[in-house]
N, C-alpha and C positions, 0 to 999 in steps of 0.2 A: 426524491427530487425536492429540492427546498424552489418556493415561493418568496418573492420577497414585495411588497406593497409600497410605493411612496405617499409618502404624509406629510403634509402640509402643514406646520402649525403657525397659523397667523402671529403677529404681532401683535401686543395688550393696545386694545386701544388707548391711547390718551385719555386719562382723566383731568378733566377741568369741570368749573363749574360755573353756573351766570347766580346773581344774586340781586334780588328787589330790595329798594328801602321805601320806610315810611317813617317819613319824619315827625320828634314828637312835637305836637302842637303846644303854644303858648302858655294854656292854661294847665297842661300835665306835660312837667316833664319827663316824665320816665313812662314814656306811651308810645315812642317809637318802636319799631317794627323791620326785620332783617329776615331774609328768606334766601337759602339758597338752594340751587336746583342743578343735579348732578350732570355732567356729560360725560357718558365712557364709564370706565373703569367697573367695577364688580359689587353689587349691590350686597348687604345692607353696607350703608354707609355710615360714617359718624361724624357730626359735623361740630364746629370750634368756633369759637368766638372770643378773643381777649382785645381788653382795653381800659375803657373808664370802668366797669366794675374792680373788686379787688380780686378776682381771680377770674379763671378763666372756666368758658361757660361751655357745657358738651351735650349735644342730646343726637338724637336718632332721627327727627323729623327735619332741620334745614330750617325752624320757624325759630326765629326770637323776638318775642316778645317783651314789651317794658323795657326798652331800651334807651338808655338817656343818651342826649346829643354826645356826640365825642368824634375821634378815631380810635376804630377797630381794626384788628388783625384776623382775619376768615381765612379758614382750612378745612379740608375734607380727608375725611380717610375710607378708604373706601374696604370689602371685607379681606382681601388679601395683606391689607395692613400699608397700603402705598399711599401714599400723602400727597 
């Protein structure tokens, strides 16, 4: 006699992500500050930042530091490799 089970498999949650700034102040500029913080999606994450540097900047924490006034472009990827 065969059994058979149903299985549910949810949907990936959404990943997005919120992000703080801190602006650099007058006397240093290259001391602002960008922070993003993940929603969703499948941990470890890898986070991106291009702009006013000359290439673009990757780290594991969501923290950038020394960051001079500009616009940037912010991205996450999260470990299944979804953007």
């Amino acid at each position: 006699m065969q059994h058979f089970v149903n299985v549910i498999l949810p949907l990936p949650i959404p990943k997005v992500f919120t992000y703080s700034i801190t602006p650099s102040n007058c006397a240093e500029e290259h001391s602002g500050m960008i922070i993003m913080y993940p929603i969703g999606g499948q941990a470890p994450y890898l986070y991106q930042i291009n702009g006013q540097q000359p290439q673009e900047i990757t780290n594991d924490t969501g923290i950038f530091q020394n960051v001079e006034p500009g616009i940037y472009t912010i991205g996450l990827m999260d470990a299944n490799g979804v953007i």
